[in-house]
Backbone as CSV, one residue per row, in Angstrom:
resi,resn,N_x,N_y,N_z,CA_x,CA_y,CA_z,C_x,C_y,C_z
1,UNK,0.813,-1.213,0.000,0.000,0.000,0.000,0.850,1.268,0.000
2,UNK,1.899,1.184,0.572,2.730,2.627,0.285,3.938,2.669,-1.095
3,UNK,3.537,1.696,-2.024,3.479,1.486,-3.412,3.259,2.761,-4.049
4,UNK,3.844,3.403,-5.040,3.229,4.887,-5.266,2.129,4.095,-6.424
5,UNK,1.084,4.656,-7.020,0.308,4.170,-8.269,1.133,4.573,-9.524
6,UNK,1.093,4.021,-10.614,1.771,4.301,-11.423,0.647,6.068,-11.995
7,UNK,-0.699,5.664,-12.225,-1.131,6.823,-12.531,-0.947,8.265,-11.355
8,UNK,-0.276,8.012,-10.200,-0.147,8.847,-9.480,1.785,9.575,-9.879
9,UNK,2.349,8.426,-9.943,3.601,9.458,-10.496,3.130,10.226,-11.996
10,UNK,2.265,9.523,-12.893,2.279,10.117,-14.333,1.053,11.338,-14.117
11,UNK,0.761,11.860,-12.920,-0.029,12.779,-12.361,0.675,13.920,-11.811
12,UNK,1.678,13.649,-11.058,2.476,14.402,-9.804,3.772,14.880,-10.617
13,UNK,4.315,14.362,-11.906,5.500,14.675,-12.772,4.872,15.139,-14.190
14,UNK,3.382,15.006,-14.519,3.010,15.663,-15.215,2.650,17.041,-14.858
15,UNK,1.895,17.103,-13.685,2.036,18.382,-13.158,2.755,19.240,-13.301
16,UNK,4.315,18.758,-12.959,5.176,19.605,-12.559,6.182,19.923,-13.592
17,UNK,5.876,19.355,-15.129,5.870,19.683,-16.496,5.076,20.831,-17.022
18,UNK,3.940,20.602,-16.372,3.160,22.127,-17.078,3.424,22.714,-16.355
19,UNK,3.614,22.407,-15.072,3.942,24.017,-14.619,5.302,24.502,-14.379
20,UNK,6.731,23.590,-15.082,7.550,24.368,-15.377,8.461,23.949,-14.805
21,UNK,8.576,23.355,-13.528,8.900,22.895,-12.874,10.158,21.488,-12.943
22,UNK,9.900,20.527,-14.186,10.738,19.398,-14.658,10.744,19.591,-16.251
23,UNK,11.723,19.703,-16.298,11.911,18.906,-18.010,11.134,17.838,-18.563
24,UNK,10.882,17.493,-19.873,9.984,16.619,-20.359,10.545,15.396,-20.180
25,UNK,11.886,14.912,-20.292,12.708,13.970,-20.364,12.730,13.335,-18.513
26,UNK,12.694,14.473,-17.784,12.784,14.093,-16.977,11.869,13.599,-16.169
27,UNK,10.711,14.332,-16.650,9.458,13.620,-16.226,9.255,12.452,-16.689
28,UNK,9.297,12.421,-17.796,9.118,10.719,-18.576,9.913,9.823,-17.559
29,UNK,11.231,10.072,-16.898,12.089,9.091,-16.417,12.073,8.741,-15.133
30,UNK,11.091,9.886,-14.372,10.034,9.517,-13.209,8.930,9.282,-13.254
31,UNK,8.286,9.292,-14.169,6.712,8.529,-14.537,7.212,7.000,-14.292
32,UNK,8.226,6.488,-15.664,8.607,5.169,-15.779,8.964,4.653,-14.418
33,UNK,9.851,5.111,-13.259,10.447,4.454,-12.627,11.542,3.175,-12.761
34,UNK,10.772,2.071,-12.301,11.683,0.722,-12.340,11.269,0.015,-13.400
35,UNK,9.755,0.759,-14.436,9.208,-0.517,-15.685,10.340,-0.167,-16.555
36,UNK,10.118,-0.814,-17.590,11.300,-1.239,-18.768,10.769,0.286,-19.895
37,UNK,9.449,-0.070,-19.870,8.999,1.177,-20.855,7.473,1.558,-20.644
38,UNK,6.793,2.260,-21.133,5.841,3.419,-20.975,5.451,3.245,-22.554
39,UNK,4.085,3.564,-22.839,4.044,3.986,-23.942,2.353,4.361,-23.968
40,UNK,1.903,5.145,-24.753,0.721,6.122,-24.667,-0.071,5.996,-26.465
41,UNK,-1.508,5.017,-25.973,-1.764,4.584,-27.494,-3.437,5.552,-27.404
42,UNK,-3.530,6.022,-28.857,-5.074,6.504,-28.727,-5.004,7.823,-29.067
43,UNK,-3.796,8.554,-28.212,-3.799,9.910,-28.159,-3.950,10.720,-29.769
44,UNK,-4.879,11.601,-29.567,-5.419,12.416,-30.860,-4.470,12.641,-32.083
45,UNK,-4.527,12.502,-33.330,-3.035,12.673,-33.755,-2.011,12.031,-34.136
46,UNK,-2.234,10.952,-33.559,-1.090,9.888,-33.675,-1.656,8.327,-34.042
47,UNK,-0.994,7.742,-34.785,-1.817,7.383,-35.463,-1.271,5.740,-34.475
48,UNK,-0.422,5.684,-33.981,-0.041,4.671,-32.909,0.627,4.864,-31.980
49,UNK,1.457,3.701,-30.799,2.092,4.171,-29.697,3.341,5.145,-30.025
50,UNK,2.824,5.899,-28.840,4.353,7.195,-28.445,4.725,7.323,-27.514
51,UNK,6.364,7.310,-27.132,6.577,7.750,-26.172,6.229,8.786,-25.008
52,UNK,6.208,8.681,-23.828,5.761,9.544,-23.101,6.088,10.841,-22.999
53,UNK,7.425,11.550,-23.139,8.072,12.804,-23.801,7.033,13.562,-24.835
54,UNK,6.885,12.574,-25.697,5.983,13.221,-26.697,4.409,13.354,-26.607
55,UNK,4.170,12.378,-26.017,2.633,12.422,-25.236,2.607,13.142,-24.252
56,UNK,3.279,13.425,-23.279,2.859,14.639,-22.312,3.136,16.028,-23.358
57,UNK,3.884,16.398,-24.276,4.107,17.692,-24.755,2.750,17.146,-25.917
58,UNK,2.678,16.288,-26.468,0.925,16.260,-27.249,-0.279,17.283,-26.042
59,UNK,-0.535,16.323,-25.337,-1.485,16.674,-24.112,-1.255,18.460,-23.590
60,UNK,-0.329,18.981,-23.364,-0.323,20.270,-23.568,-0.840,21.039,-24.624
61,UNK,-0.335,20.303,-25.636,-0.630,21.529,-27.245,-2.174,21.185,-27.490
62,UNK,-2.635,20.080,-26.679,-3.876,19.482,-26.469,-5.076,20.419,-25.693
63,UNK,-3.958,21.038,-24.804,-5.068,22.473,-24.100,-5.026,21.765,-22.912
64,UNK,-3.963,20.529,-22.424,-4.539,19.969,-21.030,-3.610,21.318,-20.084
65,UNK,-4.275,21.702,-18.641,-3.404,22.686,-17.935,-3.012,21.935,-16.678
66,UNK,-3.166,20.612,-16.912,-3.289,20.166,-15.431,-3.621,18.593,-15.688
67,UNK,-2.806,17.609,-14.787,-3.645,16.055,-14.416,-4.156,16.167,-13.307
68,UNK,-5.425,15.178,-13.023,-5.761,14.675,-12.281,-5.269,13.471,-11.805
69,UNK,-5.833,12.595,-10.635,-5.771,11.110,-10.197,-7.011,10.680,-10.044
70,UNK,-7.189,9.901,-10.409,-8.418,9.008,-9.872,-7.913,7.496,-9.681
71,UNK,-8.501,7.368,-7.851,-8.506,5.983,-7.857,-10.011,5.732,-7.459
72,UNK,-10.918,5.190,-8.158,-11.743,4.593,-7.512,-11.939,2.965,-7.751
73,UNK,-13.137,2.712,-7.251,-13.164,1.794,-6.353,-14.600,0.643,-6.555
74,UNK,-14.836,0.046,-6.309,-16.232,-0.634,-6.621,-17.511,-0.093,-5.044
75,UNK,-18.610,0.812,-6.263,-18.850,1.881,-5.421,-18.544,3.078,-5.393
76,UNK,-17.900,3.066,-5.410,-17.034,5.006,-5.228,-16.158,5.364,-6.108
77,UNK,-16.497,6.124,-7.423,-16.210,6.578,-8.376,-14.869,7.648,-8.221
78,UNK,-14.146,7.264,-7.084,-13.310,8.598,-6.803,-12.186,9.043,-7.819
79,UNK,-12.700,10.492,-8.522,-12.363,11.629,-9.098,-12.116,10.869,-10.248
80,UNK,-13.741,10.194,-10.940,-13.804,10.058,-12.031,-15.196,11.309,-12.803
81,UNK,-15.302,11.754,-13.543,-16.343,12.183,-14.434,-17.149,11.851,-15.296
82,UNK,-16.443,10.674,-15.858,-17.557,10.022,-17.241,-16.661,10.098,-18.286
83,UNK,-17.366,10.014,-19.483,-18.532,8.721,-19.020,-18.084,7.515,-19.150
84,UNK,-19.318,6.444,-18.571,-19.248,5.669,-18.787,-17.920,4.366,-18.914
85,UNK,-17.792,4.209,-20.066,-16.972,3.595,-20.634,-15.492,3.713,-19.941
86,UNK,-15.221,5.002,-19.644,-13.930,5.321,-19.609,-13.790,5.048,-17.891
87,UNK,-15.193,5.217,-16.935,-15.455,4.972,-16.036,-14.836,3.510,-15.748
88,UNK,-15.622,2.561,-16.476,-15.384,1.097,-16.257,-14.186,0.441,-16.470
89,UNK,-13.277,0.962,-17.196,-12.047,1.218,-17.832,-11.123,1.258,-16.164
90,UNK,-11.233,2.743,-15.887,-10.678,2.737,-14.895,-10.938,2.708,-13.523
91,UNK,-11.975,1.749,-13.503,-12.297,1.200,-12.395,-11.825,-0.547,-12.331
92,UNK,-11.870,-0.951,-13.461,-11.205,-2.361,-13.604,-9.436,-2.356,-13.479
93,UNK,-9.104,-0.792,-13.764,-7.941,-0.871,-13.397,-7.635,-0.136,-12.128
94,UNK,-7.838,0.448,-11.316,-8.148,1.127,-9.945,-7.644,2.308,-9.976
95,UNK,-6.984,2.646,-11.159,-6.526,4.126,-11.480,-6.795,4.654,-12.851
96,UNK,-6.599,5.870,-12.569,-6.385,7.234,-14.145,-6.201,7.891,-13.907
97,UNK,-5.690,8.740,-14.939,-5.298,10.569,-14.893,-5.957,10.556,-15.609
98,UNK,-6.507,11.824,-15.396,-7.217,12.847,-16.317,-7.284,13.988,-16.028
99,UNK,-6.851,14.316,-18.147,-6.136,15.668,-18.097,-7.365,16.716,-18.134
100,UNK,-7.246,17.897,-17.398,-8.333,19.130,-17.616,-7.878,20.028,-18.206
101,UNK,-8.793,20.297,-18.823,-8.737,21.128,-20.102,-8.768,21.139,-21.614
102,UNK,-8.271,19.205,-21.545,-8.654,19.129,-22.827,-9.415,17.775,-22.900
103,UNK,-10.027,17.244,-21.821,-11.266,16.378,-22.020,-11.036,15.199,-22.474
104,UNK,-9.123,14.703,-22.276,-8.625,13.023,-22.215,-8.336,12.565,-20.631
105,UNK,-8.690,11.150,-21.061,-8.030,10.418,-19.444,-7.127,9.169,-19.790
106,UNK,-6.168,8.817,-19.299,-4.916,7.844,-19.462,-5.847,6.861,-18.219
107,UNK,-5.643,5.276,-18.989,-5.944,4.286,-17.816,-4.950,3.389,-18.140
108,UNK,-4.296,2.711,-17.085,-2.567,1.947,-17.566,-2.775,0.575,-17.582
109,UNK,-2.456,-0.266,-18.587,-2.181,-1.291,-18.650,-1.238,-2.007,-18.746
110,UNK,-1.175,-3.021,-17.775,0.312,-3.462,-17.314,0.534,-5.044,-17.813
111,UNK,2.011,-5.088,-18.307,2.579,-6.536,-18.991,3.299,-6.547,-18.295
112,UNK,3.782,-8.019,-17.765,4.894,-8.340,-17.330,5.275,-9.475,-17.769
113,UNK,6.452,-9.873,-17.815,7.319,-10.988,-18.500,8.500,-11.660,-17.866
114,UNK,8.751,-12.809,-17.821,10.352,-13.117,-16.486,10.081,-13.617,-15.965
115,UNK,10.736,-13.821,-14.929,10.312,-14.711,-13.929,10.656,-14.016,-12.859
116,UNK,9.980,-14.503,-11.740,10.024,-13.485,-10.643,11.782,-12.959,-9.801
117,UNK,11.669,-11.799,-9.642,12.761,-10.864,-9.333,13.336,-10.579,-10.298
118,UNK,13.378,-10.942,-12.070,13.361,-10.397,-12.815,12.571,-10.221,-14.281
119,UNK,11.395,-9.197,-13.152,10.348,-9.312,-13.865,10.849,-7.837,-15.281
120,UNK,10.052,-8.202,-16.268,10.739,-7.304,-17.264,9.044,-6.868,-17.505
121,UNK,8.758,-5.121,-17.409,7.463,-4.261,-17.113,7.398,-3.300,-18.208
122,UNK,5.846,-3.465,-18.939,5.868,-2.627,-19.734,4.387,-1.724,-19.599
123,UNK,3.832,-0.965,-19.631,2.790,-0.066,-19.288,2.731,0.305,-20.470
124,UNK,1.515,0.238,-21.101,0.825,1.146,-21.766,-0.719,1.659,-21.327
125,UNK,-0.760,2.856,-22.054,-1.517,3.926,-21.097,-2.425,4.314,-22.394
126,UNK,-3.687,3.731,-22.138,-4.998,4.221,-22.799,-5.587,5.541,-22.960
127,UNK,-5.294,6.275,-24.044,-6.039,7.644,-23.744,-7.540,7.689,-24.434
128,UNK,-8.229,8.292,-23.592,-9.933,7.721,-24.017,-10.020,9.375,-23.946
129,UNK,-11.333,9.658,-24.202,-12.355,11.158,-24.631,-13.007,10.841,-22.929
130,UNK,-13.218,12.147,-21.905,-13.821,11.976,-20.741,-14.528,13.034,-21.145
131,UNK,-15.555,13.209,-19.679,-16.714,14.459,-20.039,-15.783,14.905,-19.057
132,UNK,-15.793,16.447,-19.483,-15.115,17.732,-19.123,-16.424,18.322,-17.873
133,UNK,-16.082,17.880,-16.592,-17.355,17.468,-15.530,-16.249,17.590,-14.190
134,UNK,-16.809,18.282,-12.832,-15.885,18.328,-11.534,-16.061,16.650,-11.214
135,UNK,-14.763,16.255,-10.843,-14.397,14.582,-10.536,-15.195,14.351,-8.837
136,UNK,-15.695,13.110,-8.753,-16.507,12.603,-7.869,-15.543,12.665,-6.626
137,UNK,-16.579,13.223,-5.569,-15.926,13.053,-4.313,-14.470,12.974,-3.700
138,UNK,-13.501,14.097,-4.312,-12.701,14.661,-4.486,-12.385,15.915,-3.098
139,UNK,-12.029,15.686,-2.266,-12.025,16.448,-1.372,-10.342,17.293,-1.400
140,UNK,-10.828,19.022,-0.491,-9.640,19.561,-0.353,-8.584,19.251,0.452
141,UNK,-7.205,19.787,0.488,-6.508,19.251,1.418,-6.787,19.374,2.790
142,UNK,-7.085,20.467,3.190,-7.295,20.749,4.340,-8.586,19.554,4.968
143,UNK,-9.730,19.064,4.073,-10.341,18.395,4.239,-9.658,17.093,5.055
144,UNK,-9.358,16.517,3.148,-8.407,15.345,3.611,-7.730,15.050,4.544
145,UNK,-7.108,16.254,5.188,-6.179,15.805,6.433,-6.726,15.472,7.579
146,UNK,-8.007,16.496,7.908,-8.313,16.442,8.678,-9.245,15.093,9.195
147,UNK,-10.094,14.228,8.036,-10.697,13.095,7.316,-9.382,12.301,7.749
148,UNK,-8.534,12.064,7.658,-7.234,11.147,7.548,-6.590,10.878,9.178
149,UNK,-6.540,12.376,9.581,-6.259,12.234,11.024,-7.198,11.298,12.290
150,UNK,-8.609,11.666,12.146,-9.934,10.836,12.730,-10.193,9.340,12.091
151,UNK,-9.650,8.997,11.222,-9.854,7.755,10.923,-8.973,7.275,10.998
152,UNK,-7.275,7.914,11.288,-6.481,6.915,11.918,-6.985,6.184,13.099
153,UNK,-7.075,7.925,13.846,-7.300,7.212,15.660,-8.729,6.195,15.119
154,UNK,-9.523,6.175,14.975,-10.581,5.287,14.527,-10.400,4.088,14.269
155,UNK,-9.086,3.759,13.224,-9.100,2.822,12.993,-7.363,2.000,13.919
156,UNK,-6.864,2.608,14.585,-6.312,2.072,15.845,-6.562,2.170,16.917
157,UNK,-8.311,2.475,17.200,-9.101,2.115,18.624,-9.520,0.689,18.007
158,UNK,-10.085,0.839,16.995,-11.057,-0.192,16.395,-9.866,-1.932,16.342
159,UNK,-8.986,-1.448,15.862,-7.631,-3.098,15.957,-7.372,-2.993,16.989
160,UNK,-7.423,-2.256,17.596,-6.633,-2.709,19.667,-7.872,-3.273,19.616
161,UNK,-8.858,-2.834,19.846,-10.090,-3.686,20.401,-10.260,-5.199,20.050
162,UNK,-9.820,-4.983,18.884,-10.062,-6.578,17.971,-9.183,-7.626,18.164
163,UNK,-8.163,-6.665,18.743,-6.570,-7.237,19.126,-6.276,-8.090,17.784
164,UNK,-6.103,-7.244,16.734,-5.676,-7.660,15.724,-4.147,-6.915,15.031
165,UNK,-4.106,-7.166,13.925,-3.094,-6.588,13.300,-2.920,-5.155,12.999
166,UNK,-2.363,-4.342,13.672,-2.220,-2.678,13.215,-2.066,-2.101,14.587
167,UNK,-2.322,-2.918,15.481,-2.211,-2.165,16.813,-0.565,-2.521,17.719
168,UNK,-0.025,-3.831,17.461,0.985,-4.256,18.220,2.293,-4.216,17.676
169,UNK,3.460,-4.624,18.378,4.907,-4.724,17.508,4.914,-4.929,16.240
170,UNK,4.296,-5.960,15.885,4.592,-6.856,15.044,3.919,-6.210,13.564
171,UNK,3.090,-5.323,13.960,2.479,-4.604,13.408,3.378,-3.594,12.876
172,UNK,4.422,-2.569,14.049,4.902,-1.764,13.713,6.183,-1.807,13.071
173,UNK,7.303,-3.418,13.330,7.762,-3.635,12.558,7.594,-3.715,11.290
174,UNK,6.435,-4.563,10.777,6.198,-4.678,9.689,6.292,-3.115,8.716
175,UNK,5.321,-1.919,9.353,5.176,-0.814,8.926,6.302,-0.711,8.633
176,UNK,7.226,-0.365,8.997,8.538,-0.141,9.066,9.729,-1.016,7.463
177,UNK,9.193,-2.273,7.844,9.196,-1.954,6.518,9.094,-2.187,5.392
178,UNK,8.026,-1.686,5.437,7.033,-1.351,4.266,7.777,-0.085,4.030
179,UNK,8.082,1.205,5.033,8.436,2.204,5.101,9.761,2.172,4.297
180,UNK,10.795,1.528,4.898,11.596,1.221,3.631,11.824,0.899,2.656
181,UNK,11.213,0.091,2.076,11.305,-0.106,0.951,10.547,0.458,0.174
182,UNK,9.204,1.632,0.547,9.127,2.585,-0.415,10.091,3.829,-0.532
183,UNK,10.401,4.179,0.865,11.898,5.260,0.823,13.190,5.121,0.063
184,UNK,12.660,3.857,-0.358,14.420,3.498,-1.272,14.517,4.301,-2.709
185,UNK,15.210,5.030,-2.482,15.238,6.075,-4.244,14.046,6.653,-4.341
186,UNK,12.680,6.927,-3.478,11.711,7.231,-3.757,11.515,9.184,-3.285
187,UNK,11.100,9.923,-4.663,10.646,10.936,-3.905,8.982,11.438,-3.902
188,UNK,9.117,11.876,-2.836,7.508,12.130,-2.832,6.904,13.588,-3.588
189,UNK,5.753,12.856,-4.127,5.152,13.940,-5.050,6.626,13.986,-6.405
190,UNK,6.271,15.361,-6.753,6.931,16.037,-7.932,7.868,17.363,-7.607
191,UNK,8.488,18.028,-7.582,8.559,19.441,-7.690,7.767,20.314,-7.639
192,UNK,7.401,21.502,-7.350,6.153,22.644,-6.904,5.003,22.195,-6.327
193,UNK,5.349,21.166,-5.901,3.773,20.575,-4.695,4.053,21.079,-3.211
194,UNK,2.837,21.451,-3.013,3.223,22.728,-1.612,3.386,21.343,0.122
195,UNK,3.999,21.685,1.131,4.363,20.948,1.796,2.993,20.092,2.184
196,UNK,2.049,20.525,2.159,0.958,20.649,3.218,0.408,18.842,2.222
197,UNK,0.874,19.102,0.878,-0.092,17.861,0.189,1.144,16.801,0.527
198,UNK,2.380,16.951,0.181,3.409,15.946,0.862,3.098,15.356,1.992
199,UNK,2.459,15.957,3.111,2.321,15.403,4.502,1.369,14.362,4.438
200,UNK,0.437,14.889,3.661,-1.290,14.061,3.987,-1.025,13.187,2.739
201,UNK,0.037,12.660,1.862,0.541,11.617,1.240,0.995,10.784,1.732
202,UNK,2.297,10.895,2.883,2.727,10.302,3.503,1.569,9.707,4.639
203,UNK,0.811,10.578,5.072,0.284,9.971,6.025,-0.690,8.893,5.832
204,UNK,-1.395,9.587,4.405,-2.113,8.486,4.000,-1.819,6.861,2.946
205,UNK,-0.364,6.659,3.165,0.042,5.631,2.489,0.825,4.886,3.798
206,UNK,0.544,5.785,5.147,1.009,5.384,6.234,-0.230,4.103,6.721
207,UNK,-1.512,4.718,6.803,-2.744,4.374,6.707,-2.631,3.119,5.822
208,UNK,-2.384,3.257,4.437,-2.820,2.170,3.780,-1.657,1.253,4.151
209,UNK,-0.576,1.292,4.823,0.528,0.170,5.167,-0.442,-0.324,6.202
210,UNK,-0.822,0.331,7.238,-1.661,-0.631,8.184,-2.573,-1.323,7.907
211,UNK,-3.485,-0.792,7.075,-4.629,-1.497,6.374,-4.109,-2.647,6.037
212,UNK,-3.304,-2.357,5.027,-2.721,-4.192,4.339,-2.119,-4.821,5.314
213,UNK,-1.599,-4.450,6.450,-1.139,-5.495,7.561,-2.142,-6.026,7.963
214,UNK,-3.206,-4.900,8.457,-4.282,-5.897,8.881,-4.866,-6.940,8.590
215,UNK,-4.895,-7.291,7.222,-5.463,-7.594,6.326,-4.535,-9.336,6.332
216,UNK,-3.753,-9.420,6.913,-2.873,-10.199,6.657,-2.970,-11.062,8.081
217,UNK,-3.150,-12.524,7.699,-3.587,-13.413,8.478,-2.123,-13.319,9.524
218,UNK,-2.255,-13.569,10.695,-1.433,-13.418,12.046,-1.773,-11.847,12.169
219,UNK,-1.088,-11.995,13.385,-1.377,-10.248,14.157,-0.648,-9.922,15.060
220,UNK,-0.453,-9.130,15.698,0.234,-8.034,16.768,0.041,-8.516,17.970
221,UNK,-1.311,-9.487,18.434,-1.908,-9.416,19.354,-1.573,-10.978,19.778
222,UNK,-0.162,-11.518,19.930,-0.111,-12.422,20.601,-0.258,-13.842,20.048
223,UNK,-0.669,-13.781,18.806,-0.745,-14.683,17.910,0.412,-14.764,16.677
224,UNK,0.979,-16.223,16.503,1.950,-16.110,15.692,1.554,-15.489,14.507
225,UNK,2.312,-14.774,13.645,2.381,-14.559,12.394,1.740,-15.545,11.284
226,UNK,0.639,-15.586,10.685,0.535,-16.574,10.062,-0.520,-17.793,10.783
227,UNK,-1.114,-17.019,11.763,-1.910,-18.294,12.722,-3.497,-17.901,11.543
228,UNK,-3.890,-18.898,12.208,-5.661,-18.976,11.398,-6.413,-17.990,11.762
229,UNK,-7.272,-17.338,11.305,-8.350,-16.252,11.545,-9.257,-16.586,10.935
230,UNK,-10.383,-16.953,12.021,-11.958,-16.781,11.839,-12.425,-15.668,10.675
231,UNK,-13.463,-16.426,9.873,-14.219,-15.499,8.976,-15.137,-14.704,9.974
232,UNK,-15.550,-14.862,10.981,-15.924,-13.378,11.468,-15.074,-12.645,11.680
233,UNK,-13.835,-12.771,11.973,-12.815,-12.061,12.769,-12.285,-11.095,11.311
234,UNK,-12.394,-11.988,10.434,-11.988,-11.577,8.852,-12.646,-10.255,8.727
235,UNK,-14.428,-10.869,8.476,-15.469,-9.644,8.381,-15.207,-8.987,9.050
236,UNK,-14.856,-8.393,10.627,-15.325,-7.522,11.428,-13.847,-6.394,10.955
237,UNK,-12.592,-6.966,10.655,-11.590,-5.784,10.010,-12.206,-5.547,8.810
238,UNK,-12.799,-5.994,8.029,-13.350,-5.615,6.808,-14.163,-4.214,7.172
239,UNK,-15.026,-4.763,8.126,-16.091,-3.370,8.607,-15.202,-2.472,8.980
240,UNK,-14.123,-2.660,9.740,-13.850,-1.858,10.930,-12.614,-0.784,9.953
241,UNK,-11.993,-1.585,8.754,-11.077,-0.722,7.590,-11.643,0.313,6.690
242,UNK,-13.060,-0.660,5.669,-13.514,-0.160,4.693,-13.882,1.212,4.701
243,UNK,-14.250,2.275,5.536,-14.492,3.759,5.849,-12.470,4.348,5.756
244,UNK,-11.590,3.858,6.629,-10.873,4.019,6.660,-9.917,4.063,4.863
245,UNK,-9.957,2.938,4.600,-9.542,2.899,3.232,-10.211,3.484,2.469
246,UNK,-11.267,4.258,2.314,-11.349,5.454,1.705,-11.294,6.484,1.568
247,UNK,-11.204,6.883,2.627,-10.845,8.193,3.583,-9.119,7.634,2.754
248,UNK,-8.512,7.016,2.819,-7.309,6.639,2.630,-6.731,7.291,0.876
249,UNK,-7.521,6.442,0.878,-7.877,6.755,-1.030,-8.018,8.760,-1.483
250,UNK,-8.991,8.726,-0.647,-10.013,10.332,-0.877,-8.343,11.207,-0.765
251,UNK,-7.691,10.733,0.379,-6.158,12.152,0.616,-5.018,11.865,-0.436
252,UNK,-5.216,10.638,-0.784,-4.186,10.507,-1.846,-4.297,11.456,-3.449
253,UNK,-5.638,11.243,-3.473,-6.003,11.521,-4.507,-6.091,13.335,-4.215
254,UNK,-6.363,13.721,-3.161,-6.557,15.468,-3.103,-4.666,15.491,-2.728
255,UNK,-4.290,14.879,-2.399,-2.847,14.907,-2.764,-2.146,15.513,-3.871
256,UNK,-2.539,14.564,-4.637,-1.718,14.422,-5.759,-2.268,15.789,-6.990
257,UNK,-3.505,15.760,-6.603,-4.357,17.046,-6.933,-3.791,18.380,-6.841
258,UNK,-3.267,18.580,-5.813,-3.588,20.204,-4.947,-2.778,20.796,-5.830
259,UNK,-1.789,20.616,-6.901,-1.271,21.764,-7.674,-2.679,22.118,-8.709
260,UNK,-3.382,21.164,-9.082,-4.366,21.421,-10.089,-5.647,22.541,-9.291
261,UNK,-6.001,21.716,-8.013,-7.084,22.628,-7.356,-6.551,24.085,-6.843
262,UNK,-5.329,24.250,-6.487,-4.767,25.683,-6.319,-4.728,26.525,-7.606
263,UNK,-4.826,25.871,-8.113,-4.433,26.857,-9.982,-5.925,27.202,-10.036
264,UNK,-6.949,26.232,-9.720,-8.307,26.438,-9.950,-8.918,27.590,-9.124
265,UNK,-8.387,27.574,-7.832,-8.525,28.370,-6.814,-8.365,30.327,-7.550
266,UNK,-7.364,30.033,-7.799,-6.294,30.845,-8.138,-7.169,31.912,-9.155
267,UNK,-7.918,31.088,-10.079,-8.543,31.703,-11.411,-10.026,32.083,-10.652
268,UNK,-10.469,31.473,-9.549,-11.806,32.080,-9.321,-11.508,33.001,-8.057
């Protein structure tokens, strides 16, 4: 869970392309990360795949001023617009960008090849026609944080009680690292993202490390690693996460946002 999304770096380094902030080359080479290659099919113009260099400077001359993120979810459409199609699209894949201003959205599709630890990754990134529409349940930062802060404590009253996973050592080792090994070469956000959305990123991929511990048979609470858990015991973290993991979702996404909603700010 503290995994960055791939549509969240090609959000947070596109950003920081239009607004001046990174070189095109260089954005392309933090979008990609650790995959092998990137490539962008659909886009207006072109009559097949292009590199990402050239697809983010397309998408500008395109009139886009800004990406979005959307992750939603089954149920919760978060900071999608429509229609339809492009909806289902990136809801089968749990992410998209979409660009404003010029009424495309990127949804990523992922190959892999190798064998494991050397897996060889290739992404290509669907650009579809969206309705030019404010994205679903999309909250501000100041929101988000504050949404993020109450459903921590919420959801570490709720695992002490259960004496499950997220509340004990074993728990916080684990966090830990998880914590490392996204800190390895990793930077957060892009360039010109103001401190305030950095924090409620971190915090909320802090959130989703616990979530997925929880989630993970053994626990904190005195039980080996790996011991059996009751399907009620299953259901009742299900109840006791699912508010939490969206609230989780909701700050990532006004995260990765806040250069786009400040510019918006900015003009009204």
């Amino acid at each position: 869970m503290l995994d960055e999304h791939r549509s969240g770096r090609l959000t947070a380094w596109g950003n920081a392309l239009i607004a001046g902030f990174a070189a095109p080359d260089d954005a392309a080479h933090h979008i990609t990360g650790d995959d092998a290659v990137h490539r962008v099919v659909g886009l207006p113009g072109e009559s097949g795949p292009v590199g990402l260099t050239l697809a983010l400077g397309r998408l500008r001359a395109l009139g886009a001023t800004g990406l979005r993120l959307a992750l939603p979810a089954p149920g919760h459409p978060l900071g999608l617009s429509g229609p339809p199609g492009f909806n289902a699209r990136a809801l089968e894949a749990g992410e998209a960008v979409v660009a404003t201003g010029a009424a495309l959205g990127l949804v990523p599709e992922v190959y892999e090849a190798g064998p494991e630890g050397d897996l060889h990754v290739e992404v290509v990134w669907h650009c579809l026609p969206v309705r030019d529409a404010p994205p679903a349940d999309v909250p501000s930062l100041g929101e988000a944080e504050r949404e993020l802060a109450e459903a921590l404590r919420e959801a570490t009253e709720a695992l002490t009680r259960m004496d499950v996973a997220g509340s004990g050592p074993v728990a916080q080792a684990a966090l830990e690292a998880y914590r490392a090994r996204a800190e390895h070469g990793r930077e957060v956000l892009a360039p010109g993202y103001p401190p305030r959305a950095v924090r409620v990123l971190e915090l909320a991929q802090r959130v989703g490390a616990l979530i997925a511990i929880a989630h993970e048979p053994g626990d904190g609470g005195g039980r080996e690693h790996g011991a059996a858990v009751s399907a009620s015991e299953i259901a009742a973290r299900a109840r006791a996460l699912r508010p939490v993991e969206r609230t989780a979702r909701r700050a990532q996404v006004a995260a990765y946002n806040a250069i786009v909603e400040e510019r918006a700010r900015r003009r009204h």
